[in-house]
N, C-alpha and C positions, 0 to 999 in steps of 0.2 A: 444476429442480435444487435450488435452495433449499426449498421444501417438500419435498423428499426427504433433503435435511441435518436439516433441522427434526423430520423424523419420527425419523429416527436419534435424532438427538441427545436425544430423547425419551424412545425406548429406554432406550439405554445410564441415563439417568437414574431408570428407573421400577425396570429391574435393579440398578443399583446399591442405591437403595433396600430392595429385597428383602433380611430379615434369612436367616442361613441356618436353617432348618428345625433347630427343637429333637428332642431323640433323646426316646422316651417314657418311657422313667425318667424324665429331668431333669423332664418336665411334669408327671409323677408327685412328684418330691420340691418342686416348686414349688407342690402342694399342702398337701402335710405343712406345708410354711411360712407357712400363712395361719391364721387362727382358724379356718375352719371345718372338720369333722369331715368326709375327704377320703371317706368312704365314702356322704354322702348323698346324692349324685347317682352313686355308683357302689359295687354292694353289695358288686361281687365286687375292691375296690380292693387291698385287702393280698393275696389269693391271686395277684393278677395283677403285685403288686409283686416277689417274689421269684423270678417267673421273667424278670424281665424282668435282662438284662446289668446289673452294678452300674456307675455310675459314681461310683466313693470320688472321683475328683477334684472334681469337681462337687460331691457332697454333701457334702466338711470345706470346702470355701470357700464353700459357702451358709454353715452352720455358724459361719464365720471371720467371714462379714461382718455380721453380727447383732451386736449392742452386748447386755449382762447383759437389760435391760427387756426388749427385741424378744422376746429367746428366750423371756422368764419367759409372754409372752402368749401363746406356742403351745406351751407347758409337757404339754396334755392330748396335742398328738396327739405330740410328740416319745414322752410316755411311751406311747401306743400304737404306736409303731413300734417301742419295745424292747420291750415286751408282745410284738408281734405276730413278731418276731424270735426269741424265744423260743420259742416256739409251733411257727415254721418250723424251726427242729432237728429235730423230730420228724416230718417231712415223710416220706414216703416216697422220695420225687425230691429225689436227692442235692442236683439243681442249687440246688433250693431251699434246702437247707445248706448249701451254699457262698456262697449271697448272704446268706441271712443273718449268717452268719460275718461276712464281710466287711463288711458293713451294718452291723454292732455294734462292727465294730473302729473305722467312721468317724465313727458316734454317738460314742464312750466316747471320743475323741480330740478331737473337734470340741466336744464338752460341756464336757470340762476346761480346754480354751484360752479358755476363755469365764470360768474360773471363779476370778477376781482378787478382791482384796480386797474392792474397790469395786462387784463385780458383783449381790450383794445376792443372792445365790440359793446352796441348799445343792444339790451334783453328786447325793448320793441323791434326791433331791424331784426335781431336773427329769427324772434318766431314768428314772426310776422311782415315783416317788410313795411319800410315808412310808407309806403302810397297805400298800402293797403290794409294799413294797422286801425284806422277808426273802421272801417265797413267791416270786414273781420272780428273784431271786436262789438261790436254791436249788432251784427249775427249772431256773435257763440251768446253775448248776455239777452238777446231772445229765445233760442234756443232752450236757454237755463231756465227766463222766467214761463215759458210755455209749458215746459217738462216741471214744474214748482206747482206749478198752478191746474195744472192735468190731472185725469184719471187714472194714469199712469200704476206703474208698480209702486211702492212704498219704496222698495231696493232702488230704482232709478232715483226718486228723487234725495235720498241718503247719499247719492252718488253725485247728486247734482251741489248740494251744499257743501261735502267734502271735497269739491270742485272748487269750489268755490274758497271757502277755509284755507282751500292749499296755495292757490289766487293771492289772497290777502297776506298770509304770515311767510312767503317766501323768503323777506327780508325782514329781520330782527326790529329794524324800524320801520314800520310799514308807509307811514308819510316820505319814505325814500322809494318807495314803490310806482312807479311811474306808470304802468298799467291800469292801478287802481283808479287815474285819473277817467280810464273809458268808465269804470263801475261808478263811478261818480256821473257822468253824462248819460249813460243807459243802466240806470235805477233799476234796481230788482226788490226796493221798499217793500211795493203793493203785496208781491209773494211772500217775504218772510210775515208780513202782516197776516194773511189768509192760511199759514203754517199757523200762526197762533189762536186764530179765532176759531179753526176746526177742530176738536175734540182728537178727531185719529189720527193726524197730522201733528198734533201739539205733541199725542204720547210718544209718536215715533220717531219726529223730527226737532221736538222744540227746546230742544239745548242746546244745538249745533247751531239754529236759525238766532237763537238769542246770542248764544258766542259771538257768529256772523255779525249781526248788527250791532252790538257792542264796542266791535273791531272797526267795521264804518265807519261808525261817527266819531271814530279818531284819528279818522285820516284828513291831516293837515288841518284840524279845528280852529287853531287859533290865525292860519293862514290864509287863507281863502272859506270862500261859503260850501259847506256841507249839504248837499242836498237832505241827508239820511238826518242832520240835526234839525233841518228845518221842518221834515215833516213828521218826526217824531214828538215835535214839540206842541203840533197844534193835532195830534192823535185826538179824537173824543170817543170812538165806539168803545161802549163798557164790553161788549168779548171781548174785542181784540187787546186791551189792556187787562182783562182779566185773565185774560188766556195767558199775556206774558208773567202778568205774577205768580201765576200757578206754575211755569215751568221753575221758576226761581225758587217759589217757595219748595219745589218739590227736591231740587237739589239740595237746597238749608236742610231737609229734612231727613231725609236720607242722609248725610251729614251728621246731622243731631244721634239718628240714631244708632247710625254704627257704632260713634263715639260711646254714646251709650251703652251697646250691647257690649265692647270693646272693655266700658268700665266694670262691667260687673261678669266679663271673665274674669279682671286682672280683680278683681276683691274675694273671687272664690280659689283663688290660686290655680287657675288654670290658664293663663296667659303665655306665660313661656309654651305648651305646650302645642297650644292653640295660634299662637301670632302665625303661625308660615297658612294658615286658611285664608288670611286675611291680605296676601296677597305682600304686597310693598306699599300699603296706603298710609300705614301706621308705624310712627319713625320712634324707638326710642330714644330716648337722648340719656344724656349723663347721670342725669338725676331717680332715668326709670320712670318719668310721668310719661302717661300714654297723649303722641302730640302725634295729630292727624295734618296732611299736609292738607292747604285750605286751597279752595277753589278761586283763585283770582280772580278772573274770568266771568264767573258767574255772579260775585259781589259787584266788578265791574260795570254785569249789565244792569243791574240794581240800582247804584248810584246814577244812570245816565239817564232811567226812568225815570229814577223821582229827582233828579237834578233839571231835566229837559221838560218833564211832561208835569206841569202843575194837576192832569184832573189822573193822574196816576197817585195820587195822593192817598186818595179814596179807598187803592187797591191795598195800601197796606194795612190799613185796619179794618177789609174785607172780611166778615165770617161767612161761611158757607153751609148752612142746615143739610143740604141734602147731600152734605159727604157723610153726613150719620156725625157733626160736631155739635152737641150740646151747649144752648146759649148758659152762660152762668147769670146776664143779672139777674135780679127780678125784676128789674123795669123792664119794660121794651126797649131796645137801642136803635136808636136814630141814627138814620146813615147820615153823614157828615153831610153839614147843609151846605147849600146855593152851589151843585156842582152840574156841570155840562153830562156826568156819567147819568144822570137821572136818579131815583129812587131805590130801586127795586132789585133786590140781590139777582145775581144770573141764572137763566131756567137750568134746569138739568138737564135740555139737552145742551146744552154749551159747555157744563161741567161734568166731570165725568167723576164718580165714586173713587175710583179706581186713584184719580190723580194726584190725591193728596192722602194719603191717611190717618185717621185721627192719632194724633199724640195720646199717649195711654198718662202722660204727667199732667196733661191740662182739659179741662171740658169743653173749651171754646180756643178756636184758635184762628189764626191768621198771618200772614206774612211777616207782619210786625213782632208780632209772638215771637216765628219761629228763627229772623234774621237774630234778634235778642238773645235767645237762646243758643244760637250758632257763635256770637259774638261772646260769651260768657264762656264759651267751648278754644275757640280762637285764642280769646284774651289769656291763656294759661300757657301757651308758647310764649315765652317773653322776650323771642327774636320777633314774631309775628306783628305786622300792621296792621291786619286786615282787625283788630279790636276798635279799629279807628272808625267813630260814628258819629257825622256832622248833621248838625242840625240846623238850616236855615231858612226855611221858610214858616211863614204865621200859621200856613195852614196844619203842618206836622205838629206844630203844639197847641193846636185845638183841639185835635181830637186826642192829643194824647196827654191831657189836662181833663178831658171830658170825664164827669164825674159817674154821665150815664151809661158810661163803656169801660166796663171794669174785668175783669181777665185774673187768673192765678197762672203764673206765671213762674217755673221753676228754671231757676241757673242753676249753668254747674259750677262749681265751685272750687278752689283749689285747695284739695287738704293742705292747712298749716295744723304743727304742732301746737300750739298754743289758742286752738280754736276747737271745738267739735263741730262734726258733721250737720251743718243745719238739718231741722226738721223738716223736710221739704214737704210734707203731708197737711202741713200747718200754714202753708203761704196762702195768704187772703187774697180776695177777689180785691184787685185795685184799678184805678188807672194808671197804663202803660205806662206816663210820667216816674212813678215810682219805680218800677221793673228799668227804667233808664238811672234813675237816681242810683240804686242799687249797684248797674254795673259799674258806673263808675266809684263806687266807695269801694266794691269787690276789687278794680284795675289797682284804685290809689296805693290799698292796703297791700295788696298782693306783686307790686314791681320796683318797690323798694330795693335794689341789687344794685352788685358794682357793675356795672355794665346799664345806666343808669337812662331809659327810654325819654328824656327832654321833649322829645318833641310829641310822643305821645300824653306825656303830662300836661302839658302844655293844652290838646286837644280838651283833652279829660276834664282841664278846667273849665274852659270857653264851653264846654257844654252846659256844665253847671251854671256858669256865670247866664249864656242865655237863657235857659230854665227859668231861672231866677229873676231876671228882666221882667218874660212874660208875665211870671206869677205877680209881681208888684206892678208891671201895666194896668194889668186883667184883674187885679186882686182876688187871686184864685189863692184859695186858704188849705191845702194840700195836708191830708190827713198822714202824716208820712213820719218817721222817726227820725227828724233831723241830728238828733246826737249822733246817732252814728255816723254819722257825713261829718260833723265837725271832729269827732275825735280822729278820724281818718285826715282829714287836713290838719292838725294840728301833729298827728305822729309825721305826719309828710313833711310838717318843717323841723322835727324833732332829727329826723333823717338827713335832711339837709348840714342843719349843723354838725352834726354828727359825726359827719364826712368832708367836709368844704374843703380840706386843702385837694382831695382825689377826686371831687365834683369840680374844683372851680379849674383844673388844669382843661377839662374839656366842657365845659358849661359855663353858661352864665347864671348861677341858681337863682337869682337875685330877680330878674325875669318873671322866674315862676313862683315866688315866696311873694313877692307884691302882689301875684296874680290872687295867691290866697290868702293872702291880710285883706287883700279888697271885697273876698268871698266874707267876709267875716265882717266887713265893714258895711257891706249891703244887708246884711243881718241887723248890724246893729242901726244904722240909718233906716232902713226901709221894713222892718221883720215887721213891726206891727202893722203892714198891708198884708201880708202875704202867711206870716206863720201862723198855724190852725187857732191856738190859745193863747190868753196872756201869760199863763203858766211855761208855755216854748219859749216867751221874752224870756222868763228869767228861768230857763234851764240855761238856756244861751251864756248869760252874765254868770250862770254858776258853770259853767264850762271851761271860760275863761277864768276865772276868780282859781279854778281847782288848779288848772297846766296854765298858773302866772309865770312858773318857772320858766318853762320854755320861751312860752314869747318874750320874759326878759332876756335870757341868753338872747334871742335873737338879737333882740333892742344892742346890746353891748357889740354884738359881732359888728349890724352892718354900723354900729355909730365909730368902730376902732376902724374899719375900712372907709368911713365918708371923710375922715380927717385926713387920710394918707392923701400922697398924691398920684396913688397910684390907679390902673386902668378902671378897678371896681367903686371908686367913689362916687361918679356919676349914680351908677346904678343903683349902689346901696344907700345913697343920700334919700333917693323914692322912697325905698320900704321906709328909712328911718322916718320919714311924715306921714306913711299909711300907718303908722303904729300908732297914731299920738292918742284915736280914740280907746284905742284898747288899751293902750299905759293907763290913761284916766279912769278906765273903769277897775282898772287891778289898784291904782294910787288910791284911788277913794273907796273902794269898799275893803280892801285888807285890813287897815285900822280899823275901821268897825266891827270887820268880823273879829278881831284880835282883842278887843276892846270888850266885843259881847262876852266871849269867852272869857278872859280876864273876872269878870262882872260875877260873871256864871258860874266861876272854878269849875270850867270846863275846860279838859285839855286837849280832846280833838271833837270838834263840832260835828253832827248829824247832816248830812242832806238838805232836810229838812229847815234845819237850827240855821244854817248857812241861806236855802231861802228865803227863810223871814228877816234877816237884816238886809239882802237885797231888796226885799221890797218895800222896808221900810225907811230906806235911802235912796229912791231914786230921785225923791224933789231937789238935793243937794246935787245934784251928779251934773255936771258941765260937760258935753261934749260940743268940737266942733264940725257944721255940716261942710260935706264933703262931695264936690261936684263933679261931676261924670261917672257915677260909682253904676248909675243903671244904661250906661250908654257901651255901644261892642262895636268892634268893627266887622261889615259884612264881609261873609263869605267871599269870596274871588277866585276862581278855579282859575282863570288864566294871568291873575299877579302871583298868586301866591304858590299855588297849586301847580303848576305848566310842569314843573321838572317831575315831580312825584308822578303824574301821571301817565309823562314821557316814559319814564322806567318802568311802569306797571305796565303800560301797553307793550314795552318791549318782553319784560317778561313772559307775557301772557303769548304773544307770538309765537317767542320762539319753545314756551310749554304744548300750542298747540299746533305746531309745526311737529313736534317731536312724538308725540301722542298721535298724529293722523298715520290712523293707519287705511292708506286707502285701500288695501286688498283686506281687508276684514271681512269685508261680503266675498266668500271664494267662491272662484269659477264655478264650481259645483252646486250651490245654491242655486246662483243666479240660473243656469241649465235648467234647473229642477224649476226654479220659479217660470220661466220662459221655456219650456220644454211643448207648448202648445204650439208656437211659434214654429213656422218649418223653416 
């Protein structure tokens, strides 16, 4: 009995022992990781490498656990596996494009996490070798655009873009990316292009391909010439730009309406219940508002369109009939005139039903609509940039002035207590302009906090301020409620004072209080161009006449700060002379109103009773004109702009760095898709 324990126990020890059996790839890349040249005891070693199953996990943690030195000593055969991976693109057997794909995506990852200050080795030398880094590179980016532009599987070319993605965001800032310099000299443009102008290529690929060229044309922009900016900029085919704003819009939208579906669990009280369906997309925060994290990336590509490509212009107040979206005017609407995109909305074989789907809140919709509506979604995080919407060119406030292109247009809104729920069922058909005006009175009213967004207020204005240019350029007479704009800037300087010793320790409020006296002073200089009625002239005078109080507080603050000699005198000495027209309209009509009343043994005036002594004083009323009130400084993405963009591009990296999942398409698919294949 005891030598039959003993023999047991022998067993289990000799099994135990036993390591489990390595799979033949890994014993395969545990070659690649020695000095020797893995094909000398085996000729046929790299043809038999690519059919064999990849395993990326294994191969980036070999990769991981090698120190700078380790690697630099098997530097020859690394660079023969991207040689030889290269090579396998052109395979006839798909399978073998798909490993290599994949093989290269865990090289180009596994290389660069190696590659620290202190690692002593250049990323071109080790996967590549300097004599043979442009030919090698300019094979694989043929390779890529062959298999982009092919018949191919849908799977391969997913593969060839996430190839590509992994290529670009290896480094947090990708203008420190020195590879990228071949993708700049061997252009793969034309293919992300013909990704968008094809319908099943757009559904399958055109978020990844829009990422991708987003990331391009911010490599080294302000440094050298961009191939990818220059030829995005003089684009004119209306698919291929249609096609990009349908991937865009289709992400805003999806977007919109998660947030959506999201709001009206958390109003039926099923949200706690419900959030873990919903994955990790939807962050509570402190306060319990439902805050979706926002797609940088995809806003990114947005702004580079219509920053780059003037006749993308067009694409955002695109409507599309034959997605099944309902025009709301009654007029015809004319596509925006004198453009290179031509007339004529895109046929339906270009658009596909499926791409967009109608918004159930609006009858008509479009890019512009639906970024507005994303942005109204956004603007309620009040850490969030992405509320940030510039406007600078003639051509975006044409058409979004255009009287004949009118839209209902619902934002979301942020419950305040001291507000109700707007009627959203009751928003009129208007022009865009107004649905712009709107967000930002929405922004003004709604970011008021001590944590206090300067430099998006500051946007928020400059938008209005150009709005308002145009309108008194153009003498576009805007059917619009301007009270609520003004009682929104006027609470915004009520706020200011409010707070100034905890605003002026990290602001210069002084900045953005001038910015809106001068809003007010473009009113009162310029309103009778621009504002709908003579009756808007004197709501205006009765706006100011009613919140005299405030802007005098104002008047006393910066006039106690322009006397000091301290750092705010400068600054507040400006507002104290953008005030002087508004002092005179409050110095000259208060007596009279006071005066009527008195007359009247009236002890608090009407609306009304208040209008009528404004208008019957304004022959007396002295104002003086005020020069440069309709002039702005343009736009400048590389003065002003360079650092904000720096950091978004690096954000977006390294989000999409972390997010690429290159084995998402598993072995098993791809088998199953390439199982024809012997």
């Amino acid at each position: 009995m005891a030598q039959v324990e003993k023999k047991v126990g022998l067993l289990r020890k000799s099994s135990a022992s036993k390591k489990p059996l390595k799979e033949k790839v890994v014993l395969m890349y545990d070659e690649i990781f020695t000095k020797d040249d893995p094909t000398k005891f085996n000729p046929r070693f790299w043809d038999e490498l690519f059919l064999m199953k990849v395993n990326l996990e294994y191969l980036e943690a070999k990769l991981e656990s090698l120190d700078g030195e380790e690697l630099m000593k098997i530097k020859d055969n690394i660079n023969s596996l991207f040689q030889h991976c290269i090579q396998a693109l052109k395979a006839e057997h798909q399978i073998r494009v798909v490993n290599a794909l994949q093989t290269l995506c865990a090289l180009i990852r596994g290389v660069h996490q190696k590659n620290k200050p202190t690692s002593g080795f250049d990323i071109i030398n080790m996967l590549m070798g300097f004599d043979k880094a442009e030919l090698r590179m300019k094979n694989l980016m043929e390779s890529l655009d062959i298999l982009l532009c092919g018949d191919g599987s849908e799977s391969l070319k997913s593969l060839c873009l996430k190839l590509l993605l992994c290529l670009v965001t290896v480094t947090d800032n990708i203008s420190q990316n020195t590879i990228l310099e071949y993708v700049m000299i061997n252009s793969i443009f034309e293919a992300i292009l013909q990704i968008m102008s094809n319908p099943p290529s757009r559904r399958e690929h055109g978020y990844d391909a829009v990422v991708l060229l987003a990331l391009l044309v911010n490599y080294r922009k302000y440094e050298s010439v961009n191939p990818y900016i220059v030829k995005l900029s003089i684009v004119d085919d209306e698919g291929t730009l249609n096609g990009m704003g349908l991937v865009i819009a289709r992400a805003l939208f999806e977007y919109n309406t998660q947030y959506r579906d999201k709001e009206e669990e958390n109003q039926t009280g099923f949200f706690s219940a419900l959030s873990s369906m919903v994955g990790n997309m939807f962050i509570a925060d402190a306060d319990e508002k439902i805050s979706v994290q926002t797609n940088e990336a995809i806003l990114l590509a947005l702004y580079e369109a219509v920053h780059l490509n003037r006749n993308f212009i067009t694409v955002l107040a695109q409507s599309h009939p034959e997605m099944g979206l309902v025009t709301v005017p009654t007029t015809p609407i004319p596509t925006t005139p004198t453009t290179p995109l031509g007339t004529t909305p895109p046929s339906s074989d270009v658009i596909s039903p499926t791409e967009l789907p109608l918004d159930a809140d609006v009858q008509t919709s479009n890019l512009l609509i639906t970024f507005l509506k994303y942005s109204s979604i956004v603007m309620q995080d009040t850490k969030g940039e992405d509320g940030e919407f510039t406007i600078h060119d003639q051509y975006v406030n044409a058409f979004l002035h255009d009287d004949n292109m009118n839209f209902r247009v619902n934002l979301h809104r942020m419950p305040m207590r001291h507000r109700k729920k707007p009627a959203d069922k009751n928003v009129p058909s208007r022009p865009l302009v107004c649905t712009v005006l709107d967000l930002m009175v929405e922004f003004i009213i709604t970011h008021m906090m001590k944590e206090f967004p300067m430099d998006l207020y500051i946007r928020c204005i400059q938008i209005i301020h150009k709005l308002l240019c145009y309108q008194k350029k153009c003498r576009v007479r805007l059917q619009y409620t301007w009270r609520e704009l003004w009682s929104a800037l006027i609470n915004l300087l009520k706020f200011l004072m409010s707070y100034e010793t905890a605003l002026l320790a990290k602001h210069n409020i002084f900045t953005l209080a001038l910015m809106v006296i001068n809003l007010f002073n473009m009113f009162i200089t310029y309103g009778d161009t621009f504002l709908p009625t003579p009756g808007s002239y004197d709501e205006l005078y009765y706006e100011i006449i009613r919140m005299h109080q405030i802007f005098d507080n104002l008047y006393s603050m910066v006039l106690r700060l322009s006397t000091n000699a301290g750092q705010w005198k400068e600054p507040a000495s400006k507002v104290t002379h953008a005030l002087v027209n508004i002092r005179a309209i409050i110095n000259h009509f208060n007596p009279k109103i006071e005066s009527y009343a008195a007359v009247n043994h009236i002890s608090q005036l009407s609306e009304e009773q208040v209008l009528e002594v404004v208008r019957s004083n304004y022959d007396t009323l002295t104002l003086k004109l005020q020069d440069g009130l309709d002039q702005y400084e343009r736009y400048s993405e590389q003065h002003k702009e360079a650092a904000f963009f720096k950091e978004l591009v690096r954000s977006i990296s390294i989000n999409v760095r972390k997010n690429l999942a290159f084995n998402t398409l598993s072995q098993e698919t791809l088998l199953k898709e390439f199982s024809t294949i012997s």
